[in-house]
Structures are given as C-alpha cells and as structure tokens.
KEKE-3310 file (N, C-alpha, C; in steps of 0.2 Angstrom, whole numbers, plus 5000, padded with zeros to 4 digits):
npx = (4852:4846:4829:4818:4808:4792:4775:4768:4774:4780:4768:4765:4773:4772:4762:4765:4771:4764:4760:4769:4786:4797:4810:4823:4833:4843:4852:4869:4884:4889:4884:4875:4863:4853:4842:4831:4819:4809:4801:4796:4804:4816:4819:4829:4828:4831:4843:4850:4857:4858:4873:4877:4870:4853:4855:4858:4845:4839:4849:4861:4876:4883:4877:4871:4868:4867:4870:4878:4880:4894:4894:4884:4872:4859:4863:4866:4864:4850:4846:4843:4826:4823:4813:4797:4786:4776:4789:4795:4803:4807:4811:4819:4830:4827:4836:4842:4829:4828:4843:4837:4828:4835:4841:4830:4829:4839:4842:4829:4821:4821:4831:4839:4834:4837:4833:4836:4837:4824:4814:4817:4813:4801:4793:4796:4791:4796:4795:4799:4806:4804:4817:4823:4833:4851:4866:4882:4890:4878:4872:4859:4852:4859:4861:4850:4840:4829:4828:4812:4812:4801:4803:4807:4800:4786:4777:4780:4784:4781:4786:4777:4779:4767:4758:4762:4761:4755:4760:4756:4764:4765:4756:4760:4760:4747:4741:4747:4744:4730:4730:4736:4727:4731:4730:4730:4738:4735:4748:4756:4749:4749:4755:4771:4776:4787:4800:4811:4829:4843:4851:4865:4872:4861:4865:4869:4866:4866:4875:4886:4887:4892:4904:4911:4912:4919:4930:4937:4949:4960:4972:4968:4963:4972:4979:4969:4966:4977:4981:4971:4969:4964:4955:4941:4931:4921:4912:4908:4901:4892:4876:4868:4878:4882:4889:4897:4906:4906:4910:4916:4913:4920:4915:4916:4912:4901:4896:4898:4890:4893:4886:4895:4899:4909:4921:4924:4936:4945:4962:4958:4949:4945:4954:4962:4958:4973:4982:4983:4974:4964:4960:4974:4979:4977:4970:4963:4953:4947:4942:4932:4924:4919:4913:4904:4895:4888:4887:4886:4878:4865:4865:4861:4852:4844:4845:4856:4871:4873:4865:4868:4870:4881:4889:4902:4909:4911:4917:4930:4946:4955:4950:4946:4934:4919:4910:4919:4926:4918:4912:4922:4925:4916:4917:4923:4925:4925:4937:4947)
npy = (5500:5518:5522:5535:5546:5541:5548:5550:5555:5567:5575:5575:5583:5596:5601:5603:5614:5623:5627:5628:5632:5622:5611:5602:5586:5591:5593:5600:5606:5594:5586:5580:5589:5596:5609:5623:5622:5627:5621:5604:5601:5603:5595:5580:5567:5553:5554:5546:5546:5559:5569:5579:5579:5584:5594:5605:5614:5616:5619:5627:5630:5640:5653:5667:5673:5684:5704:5721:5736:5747:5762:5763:5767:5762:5751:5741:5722:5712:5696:5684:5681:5669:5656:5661:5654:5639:5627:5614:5597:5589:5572:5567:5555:5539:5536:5550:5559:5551:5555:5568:5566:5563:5575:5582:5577:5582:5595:5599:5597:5591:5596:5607:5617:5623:5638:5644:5632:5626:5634:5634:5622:5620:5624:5616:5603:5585:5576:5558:5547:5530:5518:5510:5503:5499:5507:5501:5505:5507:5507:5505:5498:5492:5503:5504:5509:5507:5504:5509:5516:5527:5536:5552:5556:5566:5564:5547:5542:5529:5528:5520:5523:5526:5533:5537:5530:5533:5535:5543:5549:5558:5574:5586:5583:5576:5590:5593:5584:5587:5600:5598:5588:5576:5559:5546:5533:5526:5526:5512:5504:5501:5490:5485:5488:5475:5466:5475:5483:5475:5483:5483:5473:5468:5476:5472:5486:5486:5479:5484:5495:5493:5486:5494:5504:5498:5494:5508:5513:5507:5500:5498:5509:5518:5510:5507:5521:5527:5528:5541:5557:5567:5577:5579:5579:5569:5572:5585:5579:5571:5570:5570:5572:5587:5595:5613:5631:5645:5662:5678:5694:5709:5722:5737:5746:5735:5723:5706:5690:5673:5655:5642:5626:5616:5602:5588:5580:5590:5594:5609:5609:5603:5612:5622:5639:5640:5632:5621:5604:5591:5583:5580:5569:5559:5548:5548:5559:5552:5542:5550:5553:5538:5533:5544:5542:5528:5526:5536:5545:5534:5533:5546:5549:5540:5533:5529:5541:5538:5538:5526:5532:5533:5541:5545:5535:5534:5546:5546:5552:5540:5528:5523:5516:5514:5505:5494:5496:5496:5485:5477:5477:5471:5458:5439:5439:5452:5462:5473)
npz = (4521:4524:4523:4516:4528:4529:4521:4531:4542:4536:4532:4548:4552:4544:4551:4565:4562:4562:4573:4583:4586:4579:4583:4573:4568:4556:4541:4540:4535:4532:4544:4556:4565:4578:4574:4571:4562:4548:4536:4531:4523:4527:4538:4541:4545:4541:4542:4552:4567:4575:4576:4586:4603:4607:4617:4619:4617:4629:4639:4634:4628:4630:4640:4646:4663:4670:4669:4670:4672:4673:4675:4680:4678:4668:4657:4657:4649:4649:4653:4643:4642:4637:4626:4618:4616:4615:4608:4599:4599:4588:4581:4589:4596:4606:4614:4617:4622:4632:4640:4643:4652:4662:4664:4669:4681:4689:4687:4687:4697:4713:4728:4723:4710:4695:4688:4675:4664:4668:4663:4651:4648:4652:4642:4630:4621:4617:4605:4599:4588:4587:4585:4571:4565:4572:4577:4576:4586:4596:4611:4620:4628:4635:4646:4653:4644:4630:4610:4609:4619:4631:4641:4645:4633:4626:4616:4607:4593:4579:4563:4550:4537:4525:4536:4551:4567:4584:4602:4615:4631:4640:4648:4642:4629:4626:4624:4615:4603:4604:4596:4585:4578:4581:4579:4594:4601:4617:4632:4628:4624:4610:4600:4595:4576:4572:4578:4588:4584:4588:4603:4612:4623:4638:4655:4671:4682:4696:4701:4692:4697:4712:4711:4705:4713:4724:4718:4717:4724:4717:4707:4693:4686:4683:4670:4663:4659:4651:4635:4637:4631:4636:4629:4630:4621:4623:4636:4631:4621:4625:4628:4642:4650:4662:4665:4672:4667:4677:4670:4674:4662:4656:4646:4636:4644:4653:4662:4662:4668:4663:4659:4656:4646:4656:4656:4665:4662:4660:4666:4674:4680:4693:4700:4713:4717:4724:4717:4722:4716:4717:4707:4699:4690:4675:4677:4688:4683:4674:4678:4688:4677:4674:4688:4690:4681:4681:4695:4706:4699:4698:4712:4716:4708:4703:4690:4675:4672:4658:4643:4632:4619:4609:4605:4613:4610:4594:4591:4599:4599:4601:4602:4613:4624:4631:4633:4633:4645:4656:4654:4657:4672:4675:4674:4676:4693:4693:4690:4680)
capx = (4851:4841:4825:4819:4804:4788:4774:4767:4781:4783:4763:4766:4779:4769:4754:4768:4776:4758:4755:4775:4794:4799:4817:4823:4839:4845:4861:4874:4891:4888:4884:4867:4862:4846:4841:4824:4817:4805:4797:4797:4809:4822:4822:4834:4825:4832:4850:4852:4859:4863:4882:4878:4862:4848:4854:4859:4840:4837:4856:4865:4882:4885:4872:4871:4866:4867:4875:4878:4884:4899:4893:4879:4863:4852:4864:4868:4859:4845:4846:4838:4820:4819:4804:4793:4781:4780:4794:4795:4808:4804:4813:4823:4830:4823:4842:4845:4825:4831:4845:4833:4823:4840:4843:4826:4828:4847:4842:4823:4819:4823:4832:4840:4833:4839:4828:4837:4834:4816:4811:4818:4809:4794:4789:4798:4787:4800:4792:4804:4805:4807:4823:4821:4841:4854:4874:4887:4889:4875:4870:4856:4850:4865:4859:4843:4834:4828:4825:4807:4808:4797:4808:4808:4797:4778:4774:4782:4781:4783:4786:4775:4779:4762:4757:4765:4758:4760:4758:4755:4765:4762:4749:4759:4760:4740:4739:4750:4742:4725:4732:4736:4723:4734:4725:4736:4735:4737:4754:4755:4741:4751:4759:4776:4778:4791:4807:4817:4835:4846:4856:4870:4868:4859:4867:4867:4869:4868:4879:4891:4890:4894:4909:4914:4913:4922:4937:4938:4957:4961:4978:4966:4963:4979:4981:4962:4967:4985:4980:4967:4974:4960:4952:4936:4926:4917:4909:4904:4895:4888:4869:4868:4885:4880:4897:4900:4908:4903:4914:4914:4920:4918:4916:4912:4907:4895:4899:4891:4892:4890:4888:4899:4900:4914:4922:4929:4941:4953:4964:4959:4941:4945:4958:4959:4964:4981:4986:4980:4971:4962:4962:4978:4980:4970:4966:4957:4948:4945:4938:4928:4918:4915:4910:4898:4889:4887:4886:4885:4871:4862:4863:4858:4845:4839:4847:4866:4872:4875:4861:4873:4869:4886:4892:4907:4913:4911:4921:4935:4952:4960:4945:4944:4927:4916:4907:4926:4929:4913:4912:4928:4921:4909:4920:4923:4929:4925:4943:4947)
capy = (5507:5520:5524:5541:5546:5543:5551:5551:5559:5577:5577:5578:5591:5603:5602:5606:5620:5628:5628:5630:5633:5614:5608:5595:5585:5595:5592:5607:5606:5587:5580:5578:5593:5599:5614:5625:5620:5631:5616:5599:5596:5603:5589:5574:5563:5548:5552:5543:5548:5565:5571:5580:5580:5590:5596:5612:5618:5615:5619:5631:5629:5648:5658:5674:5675:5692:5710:5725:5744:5749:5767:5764:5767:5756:5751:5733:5719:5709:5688:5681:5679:5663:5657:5664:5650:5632:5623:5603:5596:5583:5567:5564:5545:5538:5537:5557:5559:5548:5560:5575:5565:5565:5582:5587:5578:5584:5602:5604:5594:5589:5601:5612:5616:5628:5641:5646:5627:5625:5641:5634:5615:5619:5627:5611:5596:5582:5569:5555:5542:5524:5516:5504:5501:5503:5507:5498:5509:5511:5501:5510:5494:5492:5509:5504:5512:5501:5508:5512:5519:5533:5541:5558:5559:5567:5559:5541:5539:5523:5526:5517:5523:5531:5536:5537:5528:5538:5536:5548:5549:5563:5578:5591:5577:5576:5595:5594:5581:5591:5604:5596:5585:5568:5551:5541:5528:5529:5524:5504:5501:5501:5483:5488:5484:5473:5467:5483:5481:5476:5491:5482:5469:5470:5476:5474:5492:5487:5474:5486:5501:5488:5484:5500:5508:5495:5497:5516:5514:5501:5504:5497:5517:5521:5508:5510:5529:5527:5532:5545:5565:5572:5581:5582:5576:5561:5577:5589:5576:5567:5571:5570:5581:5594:5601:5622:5636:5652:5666:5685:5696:5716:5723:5743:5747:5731:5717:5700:5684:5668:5651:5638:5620:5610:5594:5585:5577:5596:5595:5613:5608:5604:5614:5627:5646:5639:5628:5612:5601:5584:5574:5581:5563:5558:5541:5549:5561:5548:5538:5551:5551:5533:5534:5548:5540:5523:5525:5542:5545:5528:5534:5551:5551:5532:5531:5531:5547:5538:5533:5522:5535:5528:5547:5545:5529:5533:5552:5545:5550:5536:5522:5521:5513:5514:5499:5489:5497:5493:5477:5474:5478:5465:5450:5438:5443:5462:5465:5473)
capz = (4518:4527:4519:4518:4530:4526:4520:4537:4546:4530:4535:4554:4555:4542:4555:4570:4560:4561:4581:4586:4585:4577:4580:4571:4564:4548:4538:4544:4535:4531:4549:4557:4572:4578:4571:4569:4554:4543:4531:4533:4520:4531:4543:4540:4548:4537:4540:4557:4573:4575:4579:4593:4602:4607:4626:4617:4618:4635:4640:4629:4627:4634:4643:4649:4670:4671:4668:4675:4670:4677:4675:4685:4674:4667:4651:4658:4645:4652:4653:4637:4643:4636:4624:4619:4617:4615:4605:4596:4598:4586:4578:4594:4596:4612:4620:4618:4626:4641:4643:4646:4658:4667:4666:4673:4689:4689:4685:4686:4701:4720:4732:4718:4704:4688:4682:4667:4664:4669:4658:4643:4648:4650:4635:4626:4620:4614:4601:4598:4585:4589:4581:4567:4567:4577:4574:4581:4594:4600:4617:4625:4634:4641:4651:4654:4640:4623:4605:4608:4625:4631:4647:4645:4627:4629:4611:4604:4586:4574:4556:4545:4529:4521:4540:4558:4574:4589:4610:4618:4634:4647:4647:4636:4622:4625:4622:4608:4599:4600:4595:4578:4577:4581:4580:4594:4606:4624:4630:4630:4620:4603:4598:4590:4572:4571:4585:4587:4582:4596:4604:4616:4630:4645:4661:4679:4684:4700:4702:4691:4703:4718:4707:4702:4722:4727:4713:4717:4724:4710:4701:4686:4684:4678:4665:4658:4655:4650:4631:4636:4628:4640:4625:4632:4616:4626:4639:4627:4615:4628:4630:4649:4655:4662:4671:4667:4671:4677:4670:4672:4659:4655:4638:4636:4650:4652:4663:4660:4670:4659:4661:4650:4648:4655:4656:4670:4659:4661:4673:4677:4680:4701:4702:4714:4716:4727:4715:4724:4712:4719:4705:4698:4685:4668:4679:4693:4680:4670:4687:4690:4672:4673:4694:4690:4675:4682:4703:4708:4697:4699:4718:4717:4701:4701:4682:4676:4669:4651:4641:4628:4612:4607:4602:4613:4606:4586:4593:4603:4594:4603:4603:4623:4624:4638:4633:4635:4651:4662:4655:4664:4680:4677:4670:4680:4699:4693:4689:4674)
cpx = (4845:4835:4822:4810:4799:4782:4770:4770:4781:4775:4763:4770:4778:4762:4758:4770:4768:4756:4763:4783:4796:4807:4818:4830:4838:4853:4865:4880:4892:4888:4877:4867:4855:4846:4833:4824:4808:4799:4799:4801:4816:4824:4824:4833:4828:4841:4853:4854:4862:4868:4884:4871:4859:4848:4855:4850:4837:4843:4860:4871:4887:4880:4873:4867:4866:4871:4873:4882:4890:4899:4890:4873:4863:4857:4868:4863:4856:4847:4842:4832:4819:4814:4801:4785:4781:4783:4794:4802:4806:4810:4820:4824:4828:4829:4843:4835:4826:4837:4842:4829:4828:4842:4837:4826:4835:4842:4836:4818:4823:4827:4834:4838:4835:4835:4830:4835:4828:4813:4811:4814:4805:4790:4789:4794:4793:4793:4799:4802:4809:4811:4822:4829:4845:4860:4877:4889:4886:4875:4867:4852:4852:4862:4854:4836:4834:4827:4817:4805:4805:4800:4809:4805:4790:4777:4780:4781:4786:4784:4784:4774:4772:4758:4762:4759:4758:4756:4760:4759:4764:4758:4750:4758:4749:4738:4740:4744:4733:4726:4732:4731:4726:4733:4733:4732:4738:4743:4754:4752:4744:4755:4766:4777:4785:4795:4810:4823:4838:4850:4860:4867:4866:4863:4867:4870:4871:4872:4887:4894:4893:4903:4915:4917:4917:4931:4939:4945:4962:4968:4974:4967:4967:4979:4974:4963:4972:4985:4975:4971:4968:4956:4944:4930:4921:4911:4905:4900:4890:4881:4866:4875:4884:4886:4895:4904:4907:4910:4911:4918:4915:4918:4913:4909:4900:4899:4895:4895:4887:4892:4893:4900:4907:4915:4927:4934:4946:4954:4962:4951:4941:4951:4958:4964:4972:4984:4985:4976:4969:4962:4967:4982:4974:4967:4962:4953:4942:4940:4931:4921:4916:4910:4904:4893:4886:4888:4883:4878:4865:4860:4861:4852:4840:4841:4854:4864:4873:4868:4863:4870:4877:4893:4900:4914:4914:4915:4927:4940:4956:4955:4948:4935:4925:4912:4911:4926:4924:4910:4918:4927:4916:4911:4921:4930:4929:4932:4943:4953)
cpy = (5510:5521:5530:5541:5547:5548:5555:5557:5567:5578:5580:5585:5598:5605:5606:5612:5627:5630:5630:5630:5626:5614:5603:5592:5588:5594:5600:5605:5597:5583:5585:5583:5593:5606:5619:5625:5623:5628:5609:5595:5598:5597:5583:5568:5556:5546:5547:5549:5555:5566:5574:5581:5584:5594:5604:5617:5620:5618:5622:5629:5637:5652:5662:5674:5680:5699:5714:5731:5745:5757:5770:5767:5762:5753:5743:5731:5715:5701:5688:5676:5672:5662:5660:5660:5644:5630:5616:5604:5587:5578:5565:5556:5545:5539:5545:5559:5559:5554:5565:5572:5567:5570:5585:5586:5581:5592:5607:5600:5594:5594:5607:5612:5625:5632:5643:5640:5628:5631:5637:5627:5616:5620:5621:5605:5593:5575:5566:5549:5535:5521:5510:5499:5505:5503:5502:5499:5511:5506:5504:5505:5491:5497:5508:5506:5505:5506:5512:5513:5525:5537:5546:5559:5563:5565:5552:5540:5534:5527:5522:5519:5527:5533:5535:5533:5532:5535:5540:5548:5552:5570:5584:5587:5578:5583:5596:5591:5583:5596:5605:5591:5578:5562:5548:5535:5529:5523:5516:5501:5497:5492:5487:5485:5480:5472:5474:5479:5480:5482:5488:5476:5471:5472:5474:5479:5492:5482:5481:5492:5498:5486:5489:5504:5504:5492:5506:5517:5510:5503:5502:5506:5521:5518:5508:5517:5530:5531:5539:5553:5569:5578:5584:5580:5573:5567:5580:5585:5571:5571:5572:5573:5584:5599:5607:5624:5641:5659:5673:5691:5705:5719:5732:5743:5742:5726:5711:5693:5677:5662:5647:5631:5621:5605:5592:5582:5582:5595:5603:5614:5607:5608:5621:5635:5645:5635:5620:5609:5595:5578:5579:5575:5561:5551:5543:5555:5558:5542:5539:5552:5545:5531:5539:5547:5531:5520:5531:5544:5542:5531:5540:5553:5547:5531:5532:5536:5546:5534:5529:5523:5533:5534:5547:5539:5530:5540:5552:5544:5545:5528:5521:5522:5511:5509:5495:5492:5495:5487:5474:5473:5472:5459:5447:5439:5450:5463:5467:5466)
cpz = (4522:4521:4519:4522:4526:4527:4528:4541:4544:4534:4541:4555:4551:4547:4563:4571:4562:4569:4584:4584:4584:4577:4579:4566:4558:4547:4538:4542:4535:4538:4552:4562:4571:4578:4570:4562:4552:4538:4533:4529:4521:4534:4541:4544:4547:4538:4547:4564:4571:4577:4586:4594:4604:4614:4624:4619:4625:4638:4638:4633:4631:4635:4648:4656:4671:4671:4670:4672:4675:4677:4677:4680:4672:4658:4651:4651:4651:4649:4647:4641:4643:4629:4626:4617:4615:4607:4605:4597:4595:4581:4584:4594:4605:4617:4620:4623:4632:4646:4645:4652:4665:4669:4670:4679:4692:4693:4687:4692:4709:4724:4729:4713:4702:4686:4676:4664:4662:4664:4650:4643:4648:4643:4630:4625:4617:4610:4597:4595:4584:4584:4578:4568:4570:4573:4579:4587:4599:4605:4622:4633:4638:4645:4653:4651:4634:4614:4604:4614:4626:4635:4642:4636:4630:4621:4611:4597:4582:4567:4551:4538:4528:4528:4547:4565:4580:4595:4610:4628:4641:4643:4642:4629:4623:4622:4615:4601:4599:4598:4586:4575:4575:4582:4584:4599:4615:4625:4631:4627:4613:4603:4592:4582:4571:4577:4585:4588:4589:4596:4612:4620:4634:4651:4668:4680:4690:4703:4698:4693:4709:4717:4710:4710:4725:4725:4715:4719:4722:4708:4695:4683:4681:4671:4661:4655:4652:4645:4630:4638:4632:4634:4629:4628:4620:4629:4637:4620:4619:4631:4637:4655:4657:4669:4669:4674:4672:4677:4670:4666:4657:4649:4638:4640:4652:4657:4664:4663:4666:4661:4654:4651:4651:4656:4662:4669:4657:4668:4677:4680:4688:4702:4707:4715:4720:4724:4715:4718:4714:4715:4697:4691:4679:4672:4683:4688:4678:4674:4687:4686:4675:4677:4694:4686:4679:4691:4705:4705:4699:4708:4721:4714:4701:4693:4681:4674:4660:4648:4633:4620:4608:4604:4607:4612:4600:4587:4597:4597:4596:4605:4612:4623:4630:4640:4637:4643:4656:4661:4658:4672:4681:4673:4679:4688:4701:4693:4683:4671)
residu = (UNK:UNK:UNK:UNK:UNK:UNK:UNK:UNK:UNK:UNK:UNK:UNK:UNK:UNK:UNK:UNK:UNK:UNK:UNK:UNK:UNK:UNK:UNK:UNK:UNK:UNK:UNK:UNK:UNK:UNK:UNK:UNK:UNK:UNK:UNK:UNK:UNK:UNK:UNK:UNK:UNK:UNK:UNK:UNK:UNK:UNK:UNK:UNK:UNK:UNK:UNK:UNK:UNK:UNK:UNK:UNK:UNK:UNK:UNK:UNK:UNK:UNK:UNK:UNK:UNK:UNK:UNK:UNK:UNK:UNK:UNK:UNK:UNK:UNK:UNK:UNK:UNK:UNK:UNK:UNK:UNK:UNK:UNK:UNK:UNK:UNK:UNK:UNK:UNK:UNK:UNK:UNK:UNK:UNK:UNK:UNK:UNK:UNK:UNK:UNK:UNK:UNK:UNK:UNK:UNK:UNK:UNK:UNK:UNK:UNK:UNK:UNK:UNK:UNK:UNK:UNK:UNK:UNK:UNK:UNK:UNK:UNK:UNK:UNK:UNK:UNK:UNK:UNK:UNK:UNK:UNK:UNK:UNK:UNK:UNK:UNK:UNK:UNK:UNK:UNK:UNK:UNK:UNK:UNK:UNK:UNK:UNK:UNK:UNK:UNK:UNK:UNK:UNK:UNK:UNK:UNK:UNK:UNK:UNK:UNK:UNK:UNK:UNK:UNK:UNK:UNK:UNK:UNK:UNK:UNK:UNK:UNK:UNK:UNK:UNK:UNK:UNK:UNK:UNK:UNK:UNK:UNK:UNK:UNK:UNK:UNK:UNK:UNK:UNK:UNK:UNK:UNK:UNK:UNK:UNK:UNK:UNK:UNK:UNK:UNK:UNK:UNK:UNK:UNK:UNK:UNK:UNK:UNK:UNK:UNK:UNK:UNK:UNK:UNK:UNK:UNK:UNK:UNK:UNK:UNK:UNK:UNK:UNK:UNK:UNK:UNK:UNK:UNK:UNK:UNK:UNK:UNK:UNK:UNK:UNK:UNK:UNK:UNK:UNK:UNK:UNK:UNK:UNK:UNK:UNK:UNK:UNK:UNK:UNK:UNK:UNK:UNK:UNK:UNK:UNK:UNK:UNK:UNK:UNK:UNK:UNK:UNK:UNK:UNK:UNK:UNK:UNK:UNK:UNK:UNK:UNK:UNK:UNK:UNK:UNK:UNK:UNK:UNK:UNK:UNK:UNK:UNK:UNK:UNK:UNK:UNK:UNK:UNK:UNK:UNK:UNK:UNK:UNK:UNK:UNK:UNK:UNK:UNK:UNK:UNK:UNK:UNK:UNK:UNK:UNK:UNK:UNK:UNK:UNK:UNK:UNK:UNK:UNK:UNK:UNK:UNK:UNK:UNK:UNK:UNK:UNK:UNK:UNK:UNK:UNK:UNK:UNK:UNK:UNK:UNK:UNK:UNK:UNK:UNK:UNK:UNK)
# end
C-alpha cells in the first residue's frame, strides 16, 4: 500500500508555489499526469508512476514555429514566447528525470541544438523523488539508471515522512533551494534510508548493442513483430521519443507552421513524396525502435534512448515487451 506523502513533502511544495510555476503529478480523469498545480494538495504524489510523463513541458505535443498573413500586414500570430519565468517541475521519478538528460544532449546540445527546446529548459528546475517501490514493469537499472538516480534532476529528494531529505545536484537546484530556504546536502553526502526497491536486472548495454548491430539483417525481426498493430502507443508514452512532424496549415487568412509528434512505428513516418517507403514492414519499423533506443543512441548520446519507466510495457494492447525482446539478444549466442 502506498502511503500518502509526508508532511515534509505538502511543506515543500507550498514554499515552491511561492517563488514559481510548480508542475506536479495530479489525478486527471482517474490516471496520474503532470499538471500546474495551485496548492499542494493538488499533487498526487502518493499515487505512483504517472501515465504519461513530463516530456510534454519541455516538448509539447503540438507547437507553433511560425505564421504568416496571407494578406501581407502584420496579422500573422507570433510563436508562443515561451515562460515567462522559472518553472518546478517537482515529484518527477528519477527514470522520467534521466529521459530529460537525454533530450537535452539530443535537443539542447552538440552540433544541433532546438531553441523552441532550450527556451522552454532552461527556465525548468526538475526535483525528483527517489523511489521507495517499484512495479513490475519497471526496469530502470536495466538502462542504466537506479531508483535514486540524479541524471538530469538539479534537486533529489527522499521522503521521510514528518520531513524530506534533499541533494542538491547542479547550480539551478542550489539557487532554488535558497530561494526557498532548503536545508540539503551536497550530492553524495546523504546515506539513503533504506535499500531501494529493485527495478529490473542489470545489463550489458554494451555487449547488447554489439548483439543487436550485428542481428540487424536477422529474420528474428519479423517474428518478434509478428503481433505488433503499429498503434504507436509505445512512442508517444515513452519519455525519451522525440520523433515529429512539421506541418503547414492555413486558417483565415493566417498560415501557421507547426511541429507534432511522431512515431516511427507509422508506416507513413519514412515514407516518401514518390511513394517509395524504406522500411515499408512492422519488422523493419519495429528494428528500427529497438536499434535506436539501444545502439544508435548508446553511439551518438553515450546513453540508450529508453530509460526502463516501463509505460510501454503496462500500455502495449498486445503485450510485446521490450524487456522479452533484448533479453533475447543477450541469451545465449545472442540469438533470439
């Protein structure tokens, strides 16, 4: 049984409310999202994993690049600015954190980098609290993260019931927490109370990229995907996707180019204006998820693309599990 947070935790979040924009899991139609929350007895802290996670604030789901009058004056709309000053993004679990790390070297780092992105990052302090229990699905240590990892948080907080413990991670977490007048510790300092819950086996990522690059014209491909309906579900709940599309569209005399997610899991996702299409099959789709989360990544980011939040496993209308599938790659002989 979860327990509800303590009194530590309602404290903090009414000291946050007073310095900036707090988002925080809140119950929405009976399942768990992140939300701006008003008081701290909005936040649902106590219900577990939220349904989908918190890429939305960094990452909208549809955003506006730019518009134009077709009239020629000035009667385009302008790009949504952005914040307008710093945002929490507080009660994150440490595997949805790790995806933001990933997106900022993705997104907000190295030869290309996003500014619709980076506008909406920087303003964002994440504080994320360390996992007491895990689900069955989770398996973040399979990915290289742990219940009380700090990748991509700038605070850490424990849950001790009548107060919270906190590390402090990087320099906006230090502003923050004077800000609010928060006793922590610097990061490593702290002893964890208690083991943290397990969350999956360990891995060899790099033994299972070596695998995986060297199955890549495999017939395994096809019969791993056999029952996959390409929904897309797995994509759009996973924390770390960050495929889109950019469409144009014209409305009253206005025309506005927008971005939108997508999913490499539609066949219309490589397809191109002649018709041609590259990966034309749910198996080479499906390849190319597992390929980009666990090699391609690994060799362009330094980290996989999944950090094993387990939302596409407890979301799959046909249970095709991603655990089951790259533990095949790593039995014995790397065959599935």
């Amino acid at each position: 049984m979860r327990r509800p947070p303590g009194r530590g935790i309602t404290d903090l979040v009414e000291r946050l409310l007073t310095v900036a924009e707090v988002y925080a899991p809140v119950e929405r139609d009976q399942s768990v999202v992140f939300d701006r929350i008003e008081s701290a007895r909005e936040a649902a802290i106590d219900r577990g994993p939220a349904a989908l996670s918190p890429k939305n604030l960094v990452f909208p789901r549809c955003e506006m690049l730019l518009s134009s009058s077709t009239r020629g004056d000035e009667s385009g709309r302008a790009p949504d600015p952005g914040p307008g000053g710093p945002r929490v993004l507080f009660g994150v679990r440490p595997c949805d954190a790790r995806a933001i790390a990933l997106l900022d070297r993705i997104l907000g780092g190295g030869e290309k980098t996003d500014s619709y992105y980076i506008r909406r990052r920087e303003s964002l302090v994440v504080i994320s609290i360390g996992c007491t229990e895990s689900l069955e699905t989770c398996f973040c240590e399979t990915t290289g993260g742990g219940p009380r990892s700090t990748e991509g948080s700038d605070i850490l907080l424990e849950d001790l019931g009548d107060r919270c413990e906190a590390s402090i991670i990087t320099e906006k977490g230090v502003w923050l927490a004077g800000q609010i007048g928060l006793e922590h510790d610097p990061a490593g300092a702290r002893t964890p109370r208690g083991p943290a819950p397990p969350a999956g086996p360990a891995a060899d990522l790099a033994e299972l990229k070596k695998r995986l690059d060297r199955s890549f014209e495999d017939q395994c491909w096809r019969d791993i995907a056999l029952k996959c309906i390409g929904c897309g579900v797995c994509t759009f709940l996973c924390p770390a996707c960050h495929c889109f599309d950019v469409i144009d569209e014209e409305t009253a005399g206005v025309r506005v180019r927008s971005r939108i997610w997508d999913s490499c899991q539609f066949p219309a996702f490589t397809e191109q204006a002649s018709g041609y299409n590259p990966r034309p099959s749910a198996a080479e789709r499906f390849r190319q998820r597992v390929m980009h989360k666990f090699s391609y990544c690994i060799e362009r980011y330094g980290m996989p693309g999944c950090v094993g939040c387990g939302r596409c496993v407890s979301r799959c209308p046909v249970n095709l599990d991603i655990r089951t599938v790259t533990a095949s790659f790593l039995g014995d002989g790397g065959e599935p």
